[in-house]
N, C-alpha and C positions, 0 to 999 in steps of 0.2 A: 623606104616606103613605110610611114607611119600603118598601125595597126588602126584596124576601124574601133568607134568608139562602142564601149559595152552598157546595153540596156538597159536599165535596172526597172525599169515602169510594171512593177505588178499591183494587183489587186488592193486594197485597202485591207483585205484580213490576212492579206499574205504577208509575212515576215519578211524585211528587206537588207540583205547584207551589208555593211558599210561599205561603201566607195573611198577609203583612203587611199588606196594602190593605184598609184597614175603611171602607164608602160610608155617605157623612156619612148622620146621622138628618136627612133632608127634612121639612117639613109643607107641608101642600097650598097652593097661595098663596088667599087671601081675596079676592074678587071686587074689583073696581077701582071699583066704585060707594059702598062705603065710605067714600072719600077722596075721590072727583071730586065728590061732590054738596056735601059741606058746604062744598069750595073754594069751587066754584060759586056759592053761599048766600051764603058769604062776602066773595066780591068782589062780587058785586050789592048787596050792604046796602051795602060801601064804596064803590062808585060813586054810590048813589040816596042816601046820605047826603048823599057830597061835592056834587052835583048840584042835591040840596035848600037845603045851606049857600049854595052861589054865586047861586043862583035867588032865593033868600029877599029884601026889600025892606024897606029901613026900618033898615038898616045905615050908622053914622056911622063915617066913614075909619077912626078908630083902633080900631075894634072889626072893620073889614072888615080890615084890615091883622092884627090878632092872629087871626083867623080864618082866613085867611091860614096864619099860619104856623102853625098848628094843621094846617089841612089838611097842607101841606107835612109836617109832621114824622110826620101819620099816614100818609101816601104814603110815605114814609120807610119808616116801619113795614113799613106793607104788602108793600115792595120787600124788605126785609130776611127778613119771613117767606116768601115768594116764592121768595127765593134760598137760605134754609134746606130750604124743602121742595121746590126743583130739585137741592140738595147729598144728600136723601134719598136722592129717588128713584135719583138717580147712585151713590149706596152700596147702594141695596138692587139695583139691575141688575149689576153690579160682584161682588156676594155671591153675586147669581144665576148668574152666569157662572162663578163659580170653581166652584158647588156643581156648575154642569152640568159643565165642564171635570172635576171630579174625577168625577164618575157615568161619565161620557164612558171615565175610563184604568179604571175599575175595571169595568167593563164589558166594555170592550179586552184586560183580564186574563184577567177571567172568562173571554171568548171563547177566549184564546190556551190557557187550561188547559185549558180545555176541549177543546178541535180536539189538543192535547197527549194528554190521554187517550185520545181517540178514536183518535188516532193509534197511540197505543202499544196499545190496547187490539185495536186491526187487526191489527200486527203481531204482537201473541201469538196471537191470531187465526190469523193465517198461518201463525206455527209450529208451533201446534199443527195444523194443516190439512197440512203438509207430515210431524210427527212420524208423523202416520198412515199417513198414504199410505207412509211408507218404513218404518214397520212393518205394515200390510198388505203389503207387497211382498216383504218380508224371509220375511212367515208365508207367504204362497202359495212365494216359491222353497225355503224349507226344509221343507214339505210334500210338494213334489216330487222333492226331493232325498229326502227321505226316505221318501218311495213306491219310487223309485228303487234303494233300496236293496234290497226287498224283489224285484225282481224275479229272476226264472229264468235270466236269462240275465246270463253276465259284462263284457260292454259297456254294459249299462243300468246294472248298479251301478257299474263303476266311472266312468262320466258321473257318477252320482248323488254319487260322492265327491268329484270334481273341482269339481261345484256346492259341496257344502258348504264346501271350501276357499275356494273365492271368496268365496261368500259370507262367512265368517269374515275374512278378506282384510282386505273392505271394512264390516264391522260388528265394532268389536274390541268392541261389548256384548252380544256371540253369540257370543263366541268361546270360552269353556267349555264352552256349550250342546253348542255343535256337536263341540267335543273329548271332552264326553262321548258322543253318539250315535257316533261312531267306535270308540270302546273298547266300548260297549256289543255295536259290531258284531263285534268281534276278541274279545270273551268267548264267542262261540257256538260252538257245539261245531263241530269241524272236525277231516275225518280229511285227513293229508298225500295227494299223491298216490303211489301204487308205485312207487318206482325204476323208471325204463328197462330192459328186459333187453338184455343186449348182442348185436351181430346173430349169427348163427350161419348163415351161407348152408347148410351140408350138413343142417342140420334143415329149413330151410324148402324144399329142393330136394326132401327127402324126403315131405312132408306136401306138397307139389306134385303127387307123381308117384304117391303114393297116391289122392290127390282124382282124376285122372285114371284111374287102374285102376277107380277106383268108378265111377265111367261109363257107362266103357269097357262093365263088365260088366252095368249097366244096362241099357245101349242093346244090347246083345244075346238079353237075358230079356227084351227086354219092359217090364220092370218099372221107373215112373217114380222118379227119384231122387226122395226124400224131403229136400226143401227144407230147408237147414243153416239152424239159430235164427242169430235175428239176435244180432248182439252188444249183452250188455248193457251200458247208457249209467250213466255215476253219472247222479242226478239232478240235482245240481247241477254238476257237470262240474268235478271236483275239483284240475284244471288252471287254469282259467277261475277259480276258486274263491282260488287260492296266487296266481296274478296281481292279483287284489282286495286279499288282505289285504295283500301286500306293496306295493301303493298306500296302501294306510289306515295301513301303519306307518310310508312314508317323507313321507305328509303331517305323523305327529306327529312324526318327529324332527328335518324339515328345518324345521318351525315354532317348536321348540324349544330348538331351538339358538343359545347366547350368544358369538360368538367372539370378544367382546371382552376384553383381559384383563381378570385377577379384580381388581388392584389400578386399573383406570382404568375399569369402569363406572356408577360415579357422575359422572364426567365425561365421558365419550364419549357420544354419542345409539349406541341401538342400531337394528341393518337392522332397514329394515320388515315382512321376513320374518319376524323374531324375534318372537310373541306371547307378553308376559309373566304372570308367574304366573299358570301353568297348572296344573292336577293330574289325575294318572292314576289312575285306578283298573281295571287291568287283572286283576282276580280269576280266574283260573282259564283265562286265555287261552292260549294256543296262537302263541307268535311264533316266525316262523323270520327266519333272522339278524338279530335286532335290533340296530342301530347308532344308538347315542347318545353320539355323544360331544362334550365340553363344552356338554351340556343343561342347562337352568336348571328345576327341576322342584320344585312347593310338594309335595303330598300325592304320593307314590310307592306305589301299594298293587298289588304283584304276589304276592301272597299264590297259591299252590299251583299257579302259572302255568308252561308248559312251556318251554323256549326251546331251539327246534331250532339244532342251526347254533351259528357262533361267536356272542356278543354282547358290543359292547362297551357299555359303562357307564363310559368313561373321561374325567377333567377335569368329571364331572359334580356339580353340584351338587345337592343333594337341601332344600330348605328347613325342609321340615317333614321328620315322620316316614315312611321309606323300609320298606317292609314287605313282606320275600320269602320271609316263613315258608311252610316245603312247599315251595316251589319247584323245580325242576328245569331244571338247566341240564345238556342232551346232550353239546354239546361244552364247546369251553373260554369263561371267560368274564373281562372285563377291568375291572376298578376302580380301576386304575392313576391317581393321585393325584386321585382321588372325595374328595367333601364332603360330611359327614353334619351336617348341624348341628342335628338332633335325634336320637334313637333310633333305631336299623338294628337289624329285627329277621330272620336269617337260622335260627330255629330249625328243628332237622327238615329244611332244604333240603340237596341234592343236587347235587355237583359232579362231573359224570360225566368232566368234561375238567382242564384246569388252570384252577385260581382266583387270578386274580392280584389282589391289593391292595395292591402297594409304593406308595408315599410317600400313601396312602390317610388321611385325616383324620377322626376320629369325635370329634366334639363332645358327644355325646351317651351315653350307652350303648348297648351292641353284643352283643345275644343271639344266640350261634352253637348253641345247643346240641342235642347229640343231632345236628349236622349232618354229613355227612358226607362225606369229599373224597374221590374216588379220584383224582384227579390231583394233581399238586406244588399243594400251599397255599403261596403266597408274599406273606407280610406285612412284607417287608422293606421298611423304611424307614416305617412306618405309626403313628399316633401317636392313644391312645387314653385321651381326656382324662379318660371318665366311666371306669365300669366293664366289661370287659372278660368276659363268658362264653364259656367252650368246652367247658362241662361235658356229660361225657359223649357230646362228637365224636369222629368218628373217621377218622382220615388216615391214610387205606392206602396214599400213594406219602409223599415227603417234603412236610415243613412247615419252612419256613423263617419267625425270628421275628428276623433277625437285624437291630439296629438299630434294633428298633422300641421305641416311649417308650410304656409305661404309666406312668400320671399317678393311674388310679385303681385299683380291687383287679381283678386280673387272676384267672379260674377255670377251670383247666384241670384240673381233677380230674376222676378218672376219664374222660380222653382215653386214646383208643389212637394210638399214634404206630407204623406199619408200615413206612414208612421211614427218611430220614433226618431227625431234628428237630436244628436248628439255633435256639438261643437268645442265638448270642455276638454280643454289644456292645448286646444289649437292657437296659430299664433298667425298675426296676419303684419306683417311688416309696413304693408303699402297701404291694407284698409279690407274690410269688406264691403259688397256690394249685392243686398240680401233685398232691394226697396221689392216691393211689389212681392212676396214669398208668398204663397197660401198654405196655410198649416189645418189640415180636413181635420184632427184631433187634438184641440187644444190640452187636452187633458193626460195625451201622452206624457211620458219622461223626455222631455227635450231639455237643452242645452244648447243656450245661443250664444254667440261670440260674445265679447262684452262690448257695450254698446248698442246693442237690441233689445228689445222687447216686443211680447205678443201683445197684442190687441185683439180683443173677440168683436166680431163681424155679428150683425144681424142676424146671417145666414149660420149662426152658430160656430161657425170657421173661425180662423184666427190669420191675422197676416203680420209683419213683423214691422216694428217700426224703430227707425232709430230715436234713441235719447235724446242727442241733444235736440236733437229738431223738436221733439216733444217738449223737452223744456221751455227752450225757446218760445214756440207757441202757446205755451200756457204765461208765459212773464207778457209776451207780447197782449 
């Protein structure tokens, strides 16, 4: 009876034994009375023969003598068939031993692959048993961290922020997650708190000695003082509140930050502080002093976002596309040798301080437009591979362009330039595109690409006009 066939079908991550060892086709063995009875039958006829021949009477010498040897050569026989079917049996026990010996290793296999699978089948078993458990763990602390966050009071959220750091820390496959419920937190609407007023001792002496006349004359009328209202509380205590965010903003920048250099991090390991590509999407937030400098940053999306205070953006890399259209920068803000290496869109944004972008890198193209600087715009040394807009900005202190490498078409038409524009040792590959400029101070120190010149306007202004066309128009 052949053995049934052996299984082998496991899982795709489970390890699968070779199936070389094929267990021989067996058949059942045939009862042993088969063979012992006819021997049996056999050798009794040849004994009660030979028995009968040597018994028998009436035998003369030379016929007992060839009988004789008859007998002998069938004893002979018999001995030889004897030892033919001892030589059998010896082959077929022999054959049987090998069949069992090989049942025996293939058997031995089966079991080893088997206790294999199981094995391995445990162990995934087990990891999956532990994947849970540390994503149960993971769901219950960023649950409460994020209840955490929701609360009234300023020490529970920022615990609740310090959780989710950790937590992110030590799961780098939450670490988006948890980077977007932080932005998510710093896009809520939030008013700054009041400036301090500065102390004034002769007011507050006065407002002292008033409060005491009221009393005074109280307690002589009779007449009980009417209890001063209590003072009203913000409700989320807008102190308590700037202490929060400016935790939630120095978790994403000190997480962000790459301070390896640019030409050795493919080779260096980076700190483990460092969490890589990350993206922000800060829409419509409210940062005060943001400090990021040499951050490693895929999606940047600060789209119509306020930033109080200085901010730097300096040695930062931007991966993807960097998006500060609307934006409002207070004070000044820094980009001093930033990396754009897709699209930087700055349209409509607001530069209430100085905007610095010297030795600034745009890979991509670069929409200024309609934005607006009141402070010194400085793109010195800035190198602007795609195309370049500044169509219809406008720079009310100076703009300096000086040194900088446009590689694609440059649009500064209809710019207002209010102070002084500098464009000496800039280079423009493709061309500029400066028609329509208004220059409020002709008499500034400017510096126009070559191929322009000012022209003074009635209105005492100046706007820029090209040469050759000038030329042209005067031969014509």
């Amino acid at each position: 009876m052949p053995l049934p066939p052996f299984s082998r079908s496991t899982p795709d991550d489970v390890p699968v034994v070779s199936a070389e060892v094929v267990p021989p086709q067996l058949r059942t063995p045939r009862p042993a009375a088969w063979w012992i009875v006819p021997v049996t039958l056999l050798v009794g006829g040849v004994v009660g023969g030979v028995a009968w021949l040597l018994l028998g009477a009436g035998w003369s010498v030379a016929e007992a003598t060839a009988r004789q040897g008859a007998i002998q050569t069938a004893l002979a026989a018999g001995a030889g068939v004897g030892a033919a079917v001892t030589l059998m049996l010896a082959f077929r026990r022999q054959r049987h031993q090998e069949h069992a010996a090989h049942v025996t290793a293939y058997l031995a296999e089966r079991n080893a692959a088997l206790a294999e699978r199981n094995a391995a089948l445990a162990e995934q078993v087990a990891d999956d048993t532990k994947h849970d458990a540390t994503e149960r763990r993971v769901t219950d602390l960023y649950t409460k961290a994020a209840e955490q966050l929701g609360h009234d009071k300023a020490a529970v959220r920022l615990a609740g922020l310090y959780a989710l750091e950790r937590l992110a820390q030590d799961n780098p496959g939450h670490r988006q997650t948890i980077v977007n419920v932080i932005c998510a937190y710093l896009r809520m609407p939030y008013i700054p708190p009041d400036p301090a007023s500065s102390p004034d001792p002769g007011r507050d002496r006065r407002e002292a000695l008033r409060a005491a006349r009221r009393r005074y004359q109280a307690a002589r009328a009779g007449i009980p003082l009417p209890a001063e209202p209590a003072p009203q509380q913000d409700d989320r205590d807008r102190e308590g509140e700037l202490q929060v965010r400016l935790t939630a903003q120095r978790i994403l920048t000190v997480h962000l930050r790459d301070d390896r250099p640019a030409d050795q991090r493919s080779t260096l390991p980076a700190a483990p502080t460092f969490w890589e590509r990350m993206g922000l999407d800060l829409t419509g937030a409210t940062l005060i002093d943001f400090h990021l400098t040499s951050g490693h940053i895929t999606e940047a999306i600060f789209n119509k976002a306020t930033f109080i205070g200085f901010t730097w953006f300096d040695r930062t890399v931007f991966t993807e596309v960097a998006l500060f259209a609307g934006a409002t920068f207070a004070e000044g803000v820094r980009f001093t040798k930033a990396t754009f290496n897709r699209n930087a869109w700055f349209a409509e944004a607001t530069f209430n301080g100085d905007a610095e972008f010297a030795g600034a890198t745009f890979t991509g193209n670069i929409w200024c437009d309609e934005a607006t600087f009141n402070g010194d715009a400085q793109f010195t040394g800035a190198t602007f591979t795609e195309d370049a807009w500044f169509a219809e900005a406008t720079f009310n202190r100076n703009a300096w362009f000086a040194g900088t490498a446009f590689t694609g078409d440059a649009w500064l038409d209809g710019v207002t330039f209010t102070g002084d524009a500098r464009f000496d040792g800039a280079t423009f590959t493709k061309g500029a595109e400066l028609d329509g400029a208004v220059v409020v101070d002709p008499a500034a120190e400017h510096v126009w690409p070559d191929g322009w010149r000012l022209e003074m306007t009635p209105e005492g202004t100046g706007r820029l006009l090209r040469e050759e066309a000038d030329d042209s128009a005067q031969g014509a």
